[in-house]
C-alpha positions as a Markdown table, in Angstrom:
| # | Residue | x | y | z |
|---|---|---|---|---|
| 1 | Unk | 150.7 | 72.3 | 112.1 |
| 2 | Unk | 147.6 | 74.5 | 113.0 |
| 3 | Unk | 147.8 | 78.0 | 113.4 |
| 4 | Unk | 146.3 | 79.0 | 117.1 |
| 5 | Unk | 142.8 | 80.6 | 116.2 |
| 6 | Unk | 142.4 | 82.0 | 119.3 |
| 7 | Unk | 145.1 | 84.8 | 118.8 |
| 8 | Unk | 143.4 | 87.7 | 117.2 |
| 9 | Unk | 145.6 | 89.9 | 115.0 |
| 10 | Unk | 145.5 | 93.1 | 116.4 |
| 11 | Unk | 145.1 | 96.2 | 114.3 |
| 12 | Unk | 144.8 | 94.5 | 111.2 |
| 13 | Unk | 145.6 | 95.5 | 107.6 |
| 14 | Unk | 141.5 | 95.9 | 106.8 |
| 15 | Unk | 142.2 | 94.5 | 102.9 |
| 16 | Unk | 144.4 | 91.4 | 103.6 |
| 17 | Unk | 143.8 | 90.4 | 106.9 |
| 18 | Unk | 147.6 | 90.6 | 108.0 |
| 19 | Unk | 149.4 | 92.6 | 110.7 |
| 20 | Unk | 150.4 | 95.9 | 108.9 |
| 21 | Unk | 154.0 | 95.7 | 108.9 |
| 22 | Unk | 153.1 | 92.2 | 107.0 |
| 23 | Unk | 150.8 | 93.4 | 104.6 |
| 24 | Unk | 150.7 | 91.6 | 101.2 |
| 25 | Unk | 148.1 | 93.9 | 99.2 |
| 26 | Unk | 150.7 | 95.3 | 97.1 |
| 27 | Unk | 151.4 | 91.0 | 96.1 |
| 28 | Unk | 147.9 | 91.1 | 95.1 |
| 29 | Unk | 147.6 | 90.2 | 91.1 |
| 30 | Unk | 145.4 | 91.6 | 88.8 |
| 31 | Unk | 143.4 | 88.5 | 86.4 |
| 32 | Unk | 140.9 | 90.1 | 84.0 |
| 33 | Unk | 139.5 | 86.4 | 82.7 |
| 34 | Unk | 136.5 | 84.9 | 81.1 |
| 35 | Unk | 135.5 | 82.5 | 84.1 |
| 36 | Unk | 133.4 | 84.4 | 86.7 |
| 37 | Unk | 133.6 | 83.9 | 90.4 |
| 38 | Unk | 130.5 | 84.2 | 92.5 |
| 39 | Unk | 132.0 | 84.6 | 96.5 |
| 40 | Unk | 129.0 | 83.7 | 98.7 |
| 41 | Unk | 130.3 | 84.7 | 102.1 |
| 42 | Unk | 128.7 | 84.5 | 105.7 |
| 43 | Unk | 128.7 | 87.8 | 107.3 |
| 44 | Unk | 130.7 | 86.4 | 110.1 |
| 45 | Unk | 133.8 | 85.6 | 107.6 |
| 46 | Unk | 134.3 | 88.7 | 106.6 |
| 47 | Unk | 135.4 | 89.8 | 110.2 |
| 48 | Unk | 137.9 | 86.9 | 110.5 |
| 49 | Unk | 141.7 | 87.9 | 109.5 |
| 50 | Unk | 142.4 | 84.2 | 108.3 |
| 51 | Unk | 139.8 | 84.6 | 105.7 |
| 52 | Unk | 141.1 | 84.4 | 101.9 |
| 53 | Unk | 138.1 | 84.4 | 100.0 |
| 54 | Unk | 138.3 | 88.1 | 99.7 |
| 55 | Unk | 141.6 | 87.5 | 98.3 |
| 56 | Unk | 140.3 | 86.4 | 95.1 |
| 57 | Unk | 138.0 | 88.6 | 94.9 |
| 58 | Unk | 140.6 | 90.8 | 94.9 |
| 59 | Unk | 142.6 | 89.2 | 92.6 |
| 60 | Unk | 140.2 | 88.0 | 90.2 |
| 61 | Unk | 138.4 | 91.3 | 88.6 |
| 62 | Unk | 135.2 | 88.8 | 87.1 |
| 63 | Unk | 134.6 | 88.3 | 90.8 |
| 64 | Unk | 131.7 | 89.4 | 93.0 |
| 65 | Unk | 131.1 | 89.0 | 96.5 |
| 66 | Unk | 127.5 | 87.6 | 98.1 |
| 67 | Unk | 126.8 | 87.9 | 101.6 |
| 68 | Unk | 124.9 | 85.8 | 103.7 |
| 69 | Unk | 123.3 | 85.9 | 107.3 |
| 70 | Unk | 123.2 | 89.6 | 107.8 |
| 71 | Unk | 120.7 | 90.4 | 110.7 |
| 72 | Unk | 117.9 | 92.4 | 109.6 |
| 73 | Unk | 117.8 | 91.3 | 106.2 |
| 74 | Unk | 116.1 | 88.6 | 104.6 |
| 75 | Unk | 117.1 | 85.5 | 102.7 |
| 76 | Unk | 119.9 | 85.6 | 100.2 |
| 77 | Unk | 118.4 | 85.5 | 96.6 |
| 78 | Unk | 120.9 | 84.3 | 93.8 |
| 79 | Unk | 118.5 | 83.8 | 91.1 |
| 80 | Unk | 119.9 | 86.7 | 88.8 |
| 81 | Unk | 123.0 | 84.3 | 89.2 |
| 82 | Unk | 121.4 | 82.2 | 86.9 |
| 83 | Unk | 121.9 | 83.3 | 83.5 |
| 84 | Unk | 122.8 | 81.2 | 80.0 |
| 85 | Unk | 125.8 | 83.6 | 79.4 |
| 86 | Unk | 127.3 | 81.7 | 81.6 |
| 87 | Unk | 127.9 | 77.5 | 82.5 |
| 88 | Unk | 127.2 | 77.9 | 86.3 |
| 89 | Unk | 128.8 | 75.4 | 88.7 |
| 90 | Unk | 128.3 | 75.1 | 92.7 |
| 91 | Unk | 131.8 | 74.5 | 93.4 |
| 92 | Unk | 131.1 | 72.2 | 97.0 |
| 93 | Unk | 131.8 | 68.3 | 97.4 |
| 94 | Unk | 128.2 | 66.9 | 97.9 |
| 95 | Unk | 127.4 | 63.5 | 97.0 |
| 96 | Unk | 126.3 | 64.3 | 93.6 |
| 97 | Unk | 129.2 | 66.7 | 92.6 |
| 98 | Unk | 131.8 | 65.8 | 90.1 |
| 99 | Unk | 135.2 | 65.6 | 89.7 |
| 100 | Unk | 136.3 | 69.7 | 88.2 |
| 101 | Unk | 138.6 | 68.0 | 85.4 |
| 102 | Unk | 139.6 | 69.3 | 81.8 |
| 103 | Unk | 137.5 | 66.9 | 80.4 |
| 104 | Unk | 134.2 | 68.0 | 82.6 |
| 105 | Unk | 135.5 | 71.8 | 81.1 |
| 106 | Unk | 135.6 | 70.9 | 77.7 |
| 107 | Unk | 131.8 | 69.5 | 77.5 |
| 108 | Unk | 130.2 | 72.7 | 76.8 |
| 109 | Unk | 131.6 | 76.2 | 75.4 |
| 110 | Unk | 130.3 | 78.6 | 77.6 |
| 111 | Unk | 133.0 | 80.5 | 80.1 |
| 112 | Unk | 132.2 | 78.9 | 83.4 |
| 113 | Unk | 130.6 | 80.8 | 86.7 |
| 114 | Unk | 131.6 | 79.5 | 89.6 |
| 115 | Unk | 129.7 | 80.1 | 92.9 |
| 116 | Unk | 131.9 | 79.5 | 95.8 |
| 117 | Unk | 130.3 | 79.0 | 99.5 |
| 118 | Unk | 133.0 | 80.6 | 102.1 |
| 119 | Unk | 132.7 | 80.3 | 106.0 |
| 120 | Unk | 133.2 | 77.0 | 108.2 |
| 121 | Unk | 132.0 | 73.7 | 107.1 |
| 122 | Unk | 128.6 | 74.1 | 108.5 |
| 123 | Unk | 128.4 | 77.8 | 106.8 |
| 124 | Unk | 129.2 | 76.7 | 103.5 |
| 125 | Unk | 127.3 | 73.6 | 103.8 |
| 126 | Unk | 124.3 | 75.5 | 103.8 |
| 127 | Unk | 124.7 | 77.1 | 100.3 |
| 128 | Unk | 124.0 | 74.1 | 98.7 |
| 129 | Unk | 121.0 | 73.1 | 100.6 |
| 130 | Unk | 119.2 | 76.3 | 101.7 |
| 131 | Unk | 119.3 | 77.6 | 97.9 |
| 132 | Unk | 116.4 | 76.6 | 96.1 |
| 133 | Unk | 117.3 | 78.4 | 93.2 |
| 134 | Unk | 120.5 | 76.2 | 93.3 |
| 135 | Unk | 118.7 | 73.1 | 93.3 |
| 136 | Unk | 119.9 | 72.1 | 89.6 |
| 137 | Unk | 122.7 | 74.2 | 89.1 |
| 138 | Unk | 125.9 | 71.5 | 88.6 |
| 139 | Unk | 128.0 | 70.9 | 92.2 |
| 140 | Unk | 131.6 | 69.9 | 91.2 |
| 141 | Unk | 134.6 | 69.1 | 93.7 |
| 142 | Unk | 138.4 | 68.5 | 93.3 |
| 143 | Unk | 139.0 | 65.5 | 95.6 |
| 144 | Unk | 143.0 | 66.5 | 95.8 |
| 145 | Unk | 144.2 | 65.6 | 98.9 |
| 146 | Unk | 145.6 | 68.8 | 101.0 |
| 147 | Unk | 149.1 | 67.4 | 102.4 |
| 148 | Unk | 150.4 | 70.7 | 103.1 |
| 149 | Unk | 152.7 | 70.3 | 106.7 |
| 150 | Unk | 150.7 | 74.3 | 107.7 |
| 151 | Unk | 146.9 | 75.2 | 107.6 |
| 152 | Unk | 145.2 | 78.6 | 108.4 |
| 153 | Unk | 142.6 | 76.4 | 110.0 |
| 154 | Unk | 141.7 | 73.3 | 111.6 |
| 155 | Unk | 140.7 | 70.7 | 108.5 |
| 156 | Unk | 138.6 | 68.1 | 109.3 |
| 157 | Unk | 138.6 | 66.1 | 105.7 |
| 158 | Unk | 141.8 | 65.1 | 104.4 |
| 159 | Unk | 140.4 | 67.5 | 101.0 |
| 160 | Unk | 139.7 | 70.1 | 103.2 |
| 161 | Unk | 141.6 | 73.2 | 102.2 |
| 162 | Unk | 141.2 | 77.0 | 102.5 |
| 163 | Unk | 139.1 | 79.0 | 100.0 |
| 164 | Unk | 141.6 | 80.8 | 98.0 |
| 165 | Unk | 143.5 | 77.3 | 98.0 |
| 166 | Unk | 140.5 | 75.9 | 96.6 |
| 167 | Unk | 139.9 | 78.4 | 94.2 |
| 168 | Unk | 143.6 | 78.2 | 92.9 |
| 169 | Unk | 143.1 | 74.8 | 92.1 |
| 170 | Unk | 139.7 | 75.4 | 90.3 |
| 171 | Unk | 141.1 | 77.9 | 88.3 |
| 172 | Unk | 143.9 | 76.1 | 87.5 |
| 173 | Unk | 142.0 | 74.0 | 86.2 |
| 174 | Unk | 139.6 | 76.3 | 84.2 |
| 175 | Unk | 141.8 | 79.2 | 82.7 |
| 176 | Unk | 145.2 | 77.1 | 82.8 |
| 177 | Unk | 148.4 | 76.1 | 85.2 |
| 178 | Unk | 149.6 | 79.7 | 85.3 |
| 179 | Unk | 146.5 | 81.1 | 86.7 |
| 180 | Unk | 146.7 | 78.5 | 89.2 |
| 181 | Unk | 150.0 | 79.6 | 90.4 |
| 182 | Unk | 149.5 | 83.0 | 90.8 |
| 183 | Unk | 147.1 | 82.4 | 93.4 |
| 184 | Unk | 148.3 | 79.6 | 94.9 |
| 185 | Unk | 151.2 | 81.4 | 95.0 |
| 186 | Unk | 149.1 | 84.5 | 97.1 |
| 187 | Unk | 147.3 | 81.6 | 99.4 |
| 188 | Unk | 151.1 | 80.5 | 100.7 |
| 189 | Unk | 152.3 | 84.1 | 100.7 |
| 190 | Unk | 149.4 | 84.6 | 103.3 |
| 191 | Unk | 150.1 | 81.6 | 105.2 |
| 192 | Unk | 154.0 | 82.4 | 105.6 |
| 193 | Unk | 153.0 | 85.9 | 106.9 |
| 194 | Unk | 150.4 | 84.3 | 109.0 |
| 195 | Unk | 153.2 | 81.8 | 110.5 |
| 196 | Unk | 155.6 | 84.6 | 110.9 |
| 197 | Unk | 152.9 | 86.5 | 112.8 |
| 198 | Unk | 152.5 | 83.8 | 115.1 |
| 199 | Unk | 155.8 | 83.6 | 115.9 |
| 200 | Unk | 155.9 | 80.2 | 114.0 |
| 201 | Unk | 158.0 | 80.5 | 110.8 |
C-alpha cells in the first residue's frame, strides 16, 4: 500500500517530519561509530515531511549533510570528500556497483565513508553522473528486494526502498546487525506514524 503523497502534513514537527502529536524525535538514537555518512540531499527533499534521510543524520553523529540544487549557488563540490582516512563508497545501484557484502567490507581496513544521494530517482541519479570528482570513487548496491506490504513512496524497482531503509541495511552491514536494527527500527516507527496520520493504520 502507498501512502497518498498529495496530503500535506500540516504544521509539521520541523525535525521529524510528523504531525506533532506524533512526533518521534525523542525515539531518535544516538550511534557515535567509525563508518561516516555523507547525506547528499536535493534542496527540494528537505521540505518534504516523508523524507528520512535527515533521520540518520540525526541518528548517526559521523554524519553530515550535502545540499544540492540551491538557486543562486553554484555547483556542488565534494572533492574535500575525498580523503584516504577514509574507504569512500557511492552507495547507488549503477551498472558498475557491487554487491555491499561482508566480504566487499573486509577487503581493505579503512572505516568506510559512505556518500548517500537522497531525493527522487531522477535526483539521486544525478549524484553519480554529474560528479566528476566521483568518477572513480567505488558505487556499491544491496539488491535486497523491498517486500514490505507499506511504502512512504511510490517504488518503481522491486529494490527500491526509502533512504533511511537503505541506510539501515548498509549499516547493518558495515558496523553489524544491531546497528541495523536500530534504524530500521526508526524507518518503521516513522512509517506506522505516517499510516496512522493518514488515517491508515
Amino acid at each position: 500500500m502507498i501512502l497518498d503523497r498529495k496530503r500535506k502534513t500540516k504544521d509539521p514537527c520541523l525535525e521529524c517530519g510528523l504531525r506533532k502529536d506524533l512526533c518521534l524525535c525523542s525515539l531518535i538514537p544516538s550511534l557515535d561509530l567509525k563508518t561516516k555518512l555523507v547525506l547528499v540531499i536535493h534542496h527540494r527533499e528537505l521540505k518534504r515531511t516523508t523524507n528520512t534521510g535527515r533521520l540518520a543524520i540525526k541518528s548517526l553523529k559521523n554524519s553530515e549533510m550535502r545540499i544540492r540544487g540551491e538557486k543562486g549557488r553554484g555547483p556542488l563540490d565534494l572533492t574535500d570528500l575525498l580523503t584516504p582516512n577514509y574507504r569512500t563508497l557511492l552507495f547507488f545501484p549503477s551498472d558498475d556497483a557491487r554487491e555491499l557484502t561482508s566480504s566487499f567490507i573486509s577487503e581493505q581496513p579503512l572505516p568506510i565513508q559512505l556518500i548517500v544521494p537522497d531525493g527522487n530517482w531522477r535526483q539521486a541519479s544525478k549524484v553519480s553522473t554529474r560528479h566528476p570528482e566521483l568518477n572513480n570513487v567505488e558505487r556499491v548496491k544491496i539488491s535486497t528486494p523491498n517486500t514490505g506490504e507499506h511504502h512512504l513512496r511510490v517504488e518503481h524497482f522491486e529494490e527500491g526502498m526509502s533512504t533511511l531503509q537503505a541506510i539501515a541495511m548498509a549499516f547493518g552491514v558495515i558496523e553489524g546487525h544491531e546497528i541495523g536494527q536500530k534504524l530500521n527500527s526508526l524507518y518503521q516507527e516513522k512509517l506506522n506514524r505516517t499510516l496512522k496520520a493518514r488515517g491508515q493504520l
